[in-house]
C-alpha positions as CSV (number, residue, x, y, z in Angstrom):
1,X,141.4,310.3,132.7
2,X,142.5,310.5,129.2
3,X,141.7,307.2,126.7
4,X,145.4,306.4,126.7
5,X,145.8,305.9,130.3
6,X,142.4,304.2,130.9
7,X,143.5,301.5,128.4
8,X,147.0,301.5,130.1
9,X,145.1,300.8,133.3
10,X,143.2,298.1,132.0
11,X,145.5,296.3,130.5
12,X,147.8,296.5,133.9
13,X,145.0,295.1,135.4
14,X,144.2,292.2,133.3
15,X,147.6,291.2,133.0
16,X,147.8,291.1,137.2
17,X,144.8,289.0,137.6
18,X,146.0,286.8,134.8
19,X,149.6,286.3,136.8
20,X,147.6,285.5,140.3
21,X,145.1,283.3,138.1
22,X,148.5,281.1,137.0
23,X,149.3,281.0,141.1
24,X,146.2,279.4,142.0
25,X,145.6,275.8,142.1
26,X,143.1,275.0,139.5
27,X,140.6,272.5,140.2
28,X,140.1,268.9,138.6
29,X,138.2,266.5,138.6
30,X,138.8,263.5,141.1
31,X,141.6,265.8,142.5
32,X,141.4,267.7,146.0
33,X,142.9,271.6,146.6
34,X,140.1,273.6,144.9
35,X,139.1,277.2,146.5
36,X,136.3,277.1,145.1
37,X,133.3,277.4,147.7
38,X,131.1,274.9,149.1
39,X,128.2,275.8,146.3
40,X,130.2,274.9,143.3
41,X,132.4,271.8,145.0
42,X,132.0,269.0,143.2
43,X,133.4,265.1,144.6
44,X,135.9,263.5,143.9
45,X,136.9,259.8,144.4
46,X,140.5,257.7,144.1
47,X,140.6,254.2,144.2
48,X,143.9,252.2,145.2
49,X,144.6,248.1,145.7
50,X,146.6,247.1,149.0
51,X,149.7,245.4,146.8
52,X,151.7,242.4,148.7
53,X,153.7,243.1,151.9
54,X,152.1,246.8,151.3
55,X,151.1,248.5,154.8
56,X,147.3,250.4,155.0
57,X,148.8,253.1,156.4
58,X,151.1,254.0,153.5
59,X,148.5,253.1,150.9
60,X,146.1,255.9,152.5
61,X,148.9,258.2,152.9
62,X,149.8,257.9,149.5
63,X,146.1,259.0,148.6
64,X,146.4,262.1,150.8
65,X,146.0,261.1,154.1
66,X,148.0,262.1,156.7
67,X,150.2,260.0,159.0
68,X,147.8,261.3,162.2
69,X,144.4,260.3,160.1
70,X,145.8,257.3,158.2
71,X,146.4,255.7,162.1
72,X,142.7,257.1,163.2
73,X,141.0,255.7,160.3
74,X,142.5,252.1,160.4
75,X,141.8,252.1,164.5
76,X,138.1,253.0,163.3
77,X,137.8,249.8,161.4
78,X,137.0,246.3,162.2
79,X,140.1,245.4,160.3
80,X,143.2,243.8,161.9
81,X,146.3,245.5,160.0
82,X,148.2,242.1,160.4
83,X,145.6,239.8,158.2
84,X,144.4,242.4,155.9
85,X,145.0,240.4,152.3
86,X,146.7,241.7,149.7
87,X,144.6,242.7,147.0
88,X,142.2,244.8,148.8
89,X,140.4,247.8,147.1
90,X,140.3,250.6,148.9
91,X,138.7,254.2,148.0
92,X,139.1,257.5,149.3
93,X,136.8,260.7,148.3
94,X,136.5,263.9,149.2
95,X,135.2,267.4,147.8
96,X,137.3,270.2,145.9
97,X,136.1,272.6,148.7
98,X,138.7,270.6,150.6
99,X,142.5,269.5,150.5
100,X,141.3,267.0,152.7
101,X,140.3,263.6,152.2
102,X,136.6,263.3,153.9
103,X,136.2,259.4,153.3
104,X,137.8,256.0,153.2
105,X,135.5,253.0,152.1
106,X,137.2,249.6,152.4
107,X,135.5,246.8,150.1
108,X,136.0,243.8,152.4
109,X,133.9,241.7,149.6
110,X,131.2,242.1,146.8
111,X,128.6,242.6,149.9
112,X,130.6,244.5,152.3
113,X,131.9,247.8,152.4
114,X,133.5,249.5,155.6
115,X,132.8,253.2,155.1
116,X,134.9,255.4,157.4
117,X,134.1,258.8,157.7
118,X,135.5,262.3,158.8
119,X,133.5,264.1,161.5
120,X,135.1,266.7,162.7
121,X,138.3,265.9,164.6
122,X,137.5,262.4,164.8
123,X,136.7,259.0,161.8
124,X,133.8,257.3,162.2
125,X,133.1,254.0,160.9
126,X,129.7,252.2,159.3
127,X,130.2,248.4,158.7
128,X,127.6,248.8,155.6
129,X,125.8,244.9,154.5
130,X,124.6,245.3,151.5
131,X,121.2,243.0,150.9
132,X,120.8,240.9,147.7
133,X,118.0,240.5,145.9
134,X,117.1,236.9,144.1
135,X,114.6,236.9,141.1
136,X,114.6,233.3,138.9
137,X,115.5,233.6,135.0
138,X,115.5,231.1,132.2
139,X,118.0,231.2,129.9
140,X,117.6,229.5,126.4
141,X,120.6,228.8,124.0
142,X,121.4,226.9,121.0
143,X,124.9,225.0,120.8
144,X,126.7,226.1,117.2
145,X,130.3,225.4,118.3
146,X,130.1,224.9,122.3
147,X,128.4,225.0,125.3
148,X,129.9,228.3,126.2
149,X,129.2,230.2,122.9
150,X,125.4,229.1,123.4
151,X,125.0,230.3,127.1
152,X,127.0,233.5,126.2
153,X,124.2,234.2,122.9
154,X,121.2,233.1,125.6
155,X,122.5,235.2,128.4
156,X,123.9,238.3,127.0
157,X,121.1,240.3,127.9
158,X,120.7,238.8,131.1
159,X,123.6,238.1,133.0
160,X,127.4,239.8,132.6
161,X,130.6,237.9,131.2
162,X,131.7,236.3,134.3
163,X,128.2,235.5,135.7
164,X,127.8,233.6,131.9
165,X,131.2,231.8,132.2
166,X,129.8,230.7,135.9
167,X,126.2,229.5,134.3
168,X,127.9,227.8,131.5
169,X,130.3,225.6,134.0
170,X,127.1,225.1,136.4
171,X,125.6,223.6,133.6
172,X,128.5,221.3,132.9
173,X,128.9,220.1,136.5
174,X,125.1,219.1,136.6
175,X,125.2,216.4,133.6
176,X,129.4,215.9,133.9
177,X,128.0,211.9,134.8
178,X,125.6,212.0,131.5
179,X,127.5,214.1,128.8
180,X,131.4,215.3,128.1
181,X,130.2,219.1,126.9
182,X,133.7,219.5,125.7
183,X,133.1,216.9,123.4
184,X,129.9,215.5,123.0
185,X,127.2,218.2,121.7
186,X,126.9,218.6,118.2
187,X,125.8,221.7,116.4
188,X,121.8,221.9,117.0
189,X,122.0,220.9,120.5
190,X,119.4,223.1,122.8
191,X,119.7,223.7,125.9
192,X,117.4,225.5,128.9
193,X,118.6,226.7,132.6
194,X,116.2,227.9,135.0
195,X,118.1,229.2,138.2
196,X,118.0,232.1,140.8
197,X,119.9,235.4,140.0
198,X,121.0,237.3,142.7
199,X,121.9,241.4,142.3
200,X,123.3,243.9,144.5
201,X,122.7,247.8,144.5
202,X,126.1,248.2,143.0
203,X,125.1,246.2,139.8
204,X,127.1,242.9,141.0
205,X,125.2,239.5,139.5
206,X,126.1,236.5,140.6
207,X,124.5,232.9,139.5
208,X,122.3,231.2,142.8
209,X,121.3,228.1,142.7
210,X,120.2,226.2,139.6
211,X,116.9,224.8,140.0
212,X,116.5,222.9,136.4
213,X,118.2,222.6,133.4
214,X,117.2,221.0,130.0
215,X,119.4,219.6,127.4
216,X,118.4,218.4,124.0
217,X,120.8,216.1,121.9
218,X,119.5,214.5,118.6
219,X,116.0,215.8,119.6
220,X,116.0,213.9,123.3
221,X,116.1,215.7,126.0
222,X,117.9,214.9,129.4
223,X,116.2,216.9,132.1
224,X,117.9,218.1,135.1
225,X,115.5,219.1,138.1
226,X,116.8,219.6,141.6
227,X,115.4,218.3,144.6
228,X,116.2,218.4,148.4
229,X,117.0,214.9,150.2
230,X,118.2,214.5,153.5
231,X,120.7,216.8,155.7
232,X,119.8,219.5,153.5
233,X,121.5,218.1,150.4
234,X,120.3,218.3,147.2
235,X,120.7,216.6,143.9
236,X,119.6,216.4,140.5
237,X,117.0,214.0,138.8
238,X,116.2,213.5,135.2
239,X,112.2,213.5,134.0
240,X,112.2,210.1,135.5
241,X,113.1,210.5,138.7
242,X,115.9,208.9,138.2
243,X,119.9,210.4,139.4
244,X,121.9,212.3,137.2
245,X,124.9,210.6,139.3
246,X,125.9,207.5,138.3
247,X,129.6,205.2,138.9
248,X,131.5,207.0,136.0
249,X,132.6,210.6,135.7
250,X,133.0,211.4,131.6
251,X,135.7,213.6,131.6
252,X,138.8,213.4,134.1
253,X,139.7,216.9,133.8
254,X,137.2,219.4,135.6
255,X,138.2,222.4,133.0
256,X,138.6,220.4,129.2
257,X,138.9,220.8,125.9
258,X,139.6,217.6,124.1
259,X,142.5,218.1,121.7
260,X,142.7,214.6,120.1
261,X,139.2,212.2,120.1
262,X,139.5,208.7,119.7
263,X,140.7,207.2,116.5
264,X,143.7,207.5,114.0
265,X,145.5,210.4,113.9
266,X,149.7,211.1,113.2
267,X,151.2,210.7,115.8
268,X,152.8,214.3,117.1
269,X,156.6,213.1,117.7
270,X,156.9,209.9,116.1
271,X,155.2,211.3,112.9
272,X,153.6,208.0,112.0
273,X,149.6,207.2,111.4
274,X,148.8,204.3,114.2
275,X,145.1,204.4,116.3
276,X,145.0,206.4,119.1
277,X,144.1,204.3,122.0
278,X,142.3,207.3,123.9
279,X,141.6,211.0,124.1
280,X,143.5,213.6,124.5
281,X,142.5,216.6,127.2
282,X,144.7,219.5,126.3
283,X,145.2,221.8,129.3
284,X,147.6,223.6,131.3
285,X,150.3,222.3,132.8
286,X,149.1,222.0,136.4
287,X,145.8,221.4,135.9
288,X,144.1,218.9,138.4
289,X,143.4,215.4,136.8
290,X,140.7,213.7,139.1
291,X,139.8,210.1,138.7
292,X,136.0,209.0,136.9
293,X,135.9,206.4,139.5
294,X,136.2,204.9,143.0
295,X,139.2,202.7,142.6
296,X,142.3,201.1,143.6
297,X,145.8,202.7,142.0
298,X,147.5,199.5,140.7
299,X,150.2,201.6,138.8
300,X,151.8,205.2,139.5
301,X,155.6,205.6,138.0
302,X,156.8,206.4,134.3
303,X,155.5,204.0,131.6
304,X,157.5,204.7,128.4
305,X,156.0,207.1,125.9
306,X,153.0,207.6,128.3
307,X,155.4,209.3,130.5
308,X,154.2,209.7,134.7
309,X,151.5,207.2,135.0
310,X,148.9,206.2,136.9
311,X,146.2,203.1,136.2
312,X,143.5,202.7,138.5
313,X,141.4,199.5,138.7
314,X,137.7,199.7,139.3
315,X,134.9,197.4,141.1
316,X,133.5,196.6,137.3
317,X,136.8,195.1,136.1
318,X,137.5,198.5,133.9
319,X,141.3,200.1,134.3
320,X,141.8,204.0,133.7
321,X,145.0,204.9,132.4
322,X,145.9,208.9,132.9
323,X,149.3,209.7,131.3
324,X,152.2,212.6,130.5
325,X,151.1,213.8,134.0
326,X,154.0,216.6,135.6
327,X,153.4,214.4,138.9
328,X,151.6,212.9,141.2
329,X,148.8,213.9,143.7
330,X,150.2,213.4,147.7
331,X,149.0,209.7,148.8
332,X,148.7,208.4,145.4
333,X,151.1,205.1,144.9
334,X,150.0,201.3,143.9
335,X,147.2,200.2,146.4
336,X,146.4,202.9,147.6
337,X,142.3,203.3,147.3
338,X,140.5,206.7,145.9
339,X,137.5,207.8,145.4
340,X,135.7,209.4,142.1
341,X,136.3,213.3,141.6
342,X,139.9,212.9,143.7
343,X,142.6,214.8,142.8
344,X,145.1,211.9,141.6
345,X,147.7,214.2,139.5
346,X,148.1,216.8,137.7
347,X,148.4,218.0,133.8
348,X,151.8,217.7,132.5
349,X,154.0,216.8,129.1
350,X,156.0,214.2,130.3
351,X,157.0,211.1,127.6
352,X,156.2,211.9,124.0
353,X,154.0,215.2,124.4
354,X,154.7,217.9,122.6
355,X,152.5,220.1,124.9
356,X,151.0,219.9,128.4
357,X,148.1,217.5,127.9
358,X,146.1,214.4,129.8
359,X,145.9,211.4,128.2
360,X,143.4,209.3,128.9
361,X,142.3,205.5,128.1
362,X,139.7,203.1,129.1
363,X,140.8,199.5,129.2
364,X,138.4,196.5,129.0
365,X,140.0,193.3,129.7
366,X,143.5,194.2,128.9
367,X,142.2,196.0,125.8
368,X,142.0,199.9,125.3
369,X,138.4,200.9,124.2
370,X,136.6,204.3,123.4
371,X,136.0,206.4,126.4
372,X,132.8,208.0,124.8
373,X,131.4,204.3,124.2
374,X,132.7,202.4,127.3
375,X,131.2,205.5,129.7
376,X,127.6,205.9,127.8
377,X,126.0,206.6,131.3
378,X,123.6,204.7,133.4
379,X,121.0,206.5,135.3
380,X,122.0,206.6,139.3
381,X,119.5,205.5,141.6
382,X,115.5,206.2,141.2
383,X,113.7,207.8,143.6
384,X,111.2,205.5,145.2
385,X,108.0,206.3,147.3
386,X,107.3,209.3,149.2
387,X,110.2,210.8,147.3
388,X,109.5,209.9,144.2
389,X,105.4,211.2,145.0
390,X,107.1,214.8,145.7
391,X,110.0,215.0,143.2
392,X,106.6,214.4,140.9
393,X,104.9,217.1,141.9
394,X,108.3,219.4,141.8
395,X,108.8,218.3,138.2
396,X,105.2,219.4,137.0
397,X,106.2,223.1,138.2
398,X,109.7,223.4,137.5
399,X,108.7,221.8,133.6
400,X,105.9,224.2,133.4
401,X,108.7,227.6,134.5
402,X,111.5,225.6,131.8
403,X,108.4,226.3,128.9
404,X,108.3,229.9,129.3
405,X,110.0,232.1,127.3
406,X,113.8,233.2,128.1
407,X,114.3,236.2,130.8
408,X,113.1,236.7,134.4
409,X,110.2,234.0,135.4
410,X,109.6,235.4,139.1
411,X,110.7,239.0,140.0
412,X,112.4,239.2,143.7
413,X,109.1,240.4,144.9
414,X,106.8,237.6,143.2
């Protein structure tokens, strides 16, 4: 064979393989329809969400299932296709050996998987409970502009976003009867959390319970320390023994941020300096306003610039007034009787508001005075006696765990 025609051959023969090479599928990653072999398969995985009014069976047959094993792997599951939520995550894998999907997992919550898989002609399904484990942290932080910056700086290395944003409202709800954190702490302000963190194999955190918290304000500190009473309860005691609950919420709106305090200010609308006879809790519109109080509604209609109204009378003499509210909780009209924390209306803009917004007054004898003064809390009820002997010797132990230094205090195995 002459040169010539050996390089004539060759080049006919690259230039065929390179035509069938463009014919082939060529395999990606996360993709199925590879020919390569079983040696050099690698997985691949596609995750979908169940959208509203979607079917399961078109949602795995738009991932590559076929009608026949989209209706085998459903009837593998405990799931009934009529309740399945919206929402639900859903993840189907294989190998590029395969044009075939090999597995559907189903995440039925942040502890539960359904795992479905393909065994020769038939799905089989594993109802898979993932275990978590609880270790107990302590978590230091130091307020500079709120309570949430300072949990956020003392948790970063411990805890993700969301599990920080829970800490930080736990935190709130414990001394909501002692201290407005959307108002009250000052720049200085220490606080200390000691809690249970619980962890899953798949690196999901979520916040247990809260066993003590500390919170220093102008160098005092108001201890939190949780103790067991009867019917499993539990509640929270200061150093004293003494309850953190007491007749008075301080802040009628569960998710604040105070726009306006107490004092004189220009008036938004009217444009004119006069005193603000309350505080303002800017909000969406919607949000639940609860009452501080048990009470009995004595007004609920439109009052002028205040807008919806409602003014509820409590057993100390003391009248709440919650204002520019959208409308009204069901149930809630003069007389009728309600108890603190109840939902009593919602965050609105009605009457002169320029934006949705709660406003909120404390009247003494006819008289508006400031919320922050008139609700300085009183310690609930003491523990007494065999109580009181135990909560003692809980408080040594929990106090000397609150000393350590921040991060993990007991490991899950301790």
């Amino acid at each position: 064979m002459s040169p010539r025609t050996a390089r004539l051959l060759t080049g006919a023969v690259v230039a065929a393989l390179a035509i069938a090479a463009l014919r082939l599928p060529v395999p990606r990653p996360g993709r199925p329809g590879s020919l390569l072999d079983a040696k050099q398969a690698r997985r691949w995985f596609e995750r979908d969400t169940l959208g509203s009014g979607e079917a399961l069976a078109d949602l795995l047959e738009r991932r590559g299932l076929t009608a026949r094993d989209a209706a085998q792997v459903i009837a593998a599951t405990p799931l009934d296709p009529r309740r399945i939520p919206a929402g639900l995550k859903v993840e189907v894998s294989g190998d590029t050996a395969s044009r075939e999907p090999q597995e559907v997992r189903f995440f039925l919550g942040l502890d539960r998987i359904v795992r479905v898989s393909r065994a020769d002609s038939a799905w089989v399904a594993n109802d898979e409970h993932l275990a978590w484990t609880t270790d107990t942290v302590l978590v230091r932080g130091v307020v500079k502009s709120s309570l949430y910056e300072a949990v956020e700086q003392g948790a970063k290395d411990l805890l993700p976003s969301q599990a920080r944003q829970e800490l930080a409202w736990g935190i709130a709800d414990i001394y909501e009867y002692r201290v407005d954190m959307s108002r009250e702490l000052q720049q200085g302000d220490e606080v200390r959390v000691l809690f249970e963190r619980q962890s899953l194999p798949t690196g999901n955190v979520r916040i247990g319970i809260v066993l003590a918290a500390g919170l220093q304000r102008a160098g005092s500190e108001v201890q939190a320390i949780r103790m067991d009473i009867d019917n499993g309860r539990s509640k929270y005691y200061d150093q004293k023994g003494r309850s953190l609950a007491a007749s008075f919420l301080r802040s009628p709106v569960q998710f604040r941020r105070i726009s306006s305090s107490f004092g004189k200010r220009k008036h938004p609308i009217l444009g004119t300096w006069r005193q603000h006879q309350g505080m303002d809790y800017a909000a969406s519109a919607g949000t639940p306003v609860r009452t501080i109080g048990d009470g009995v509604v004595v007004f609920a209609g439109r009052k002028g610039g205040y807008g919806n109204t409602i003014e509820i009378r409590h057993p100390n003499g003391y009248v709440t007034r919650y204002g520019h509210l959208r409308e009204f909780a069901t149930g809630i009209h003069s007389g009728a009787r309600v108890e603190i924390e109840k939902t009593i209306g919602y965050v609105g803009m009605t009457g002169l508001a320029t934006g949705p917004h709660l406003h909120f007054e404390v009247l003494v004898n006819g008289v508006q005075k400031d919320p922050r003064r008139v609700l300085q809390a009183t310690a609930g009820p003491p523990l007494t006696g065999a109580d009181l002997a135990l909560f003692e010797r809980i408080r040594v132990a929990t106090v000397f765990a609150l000393d350590k230094p921040a991060g993990v205090v007991r490991g899950p195995n301790d």
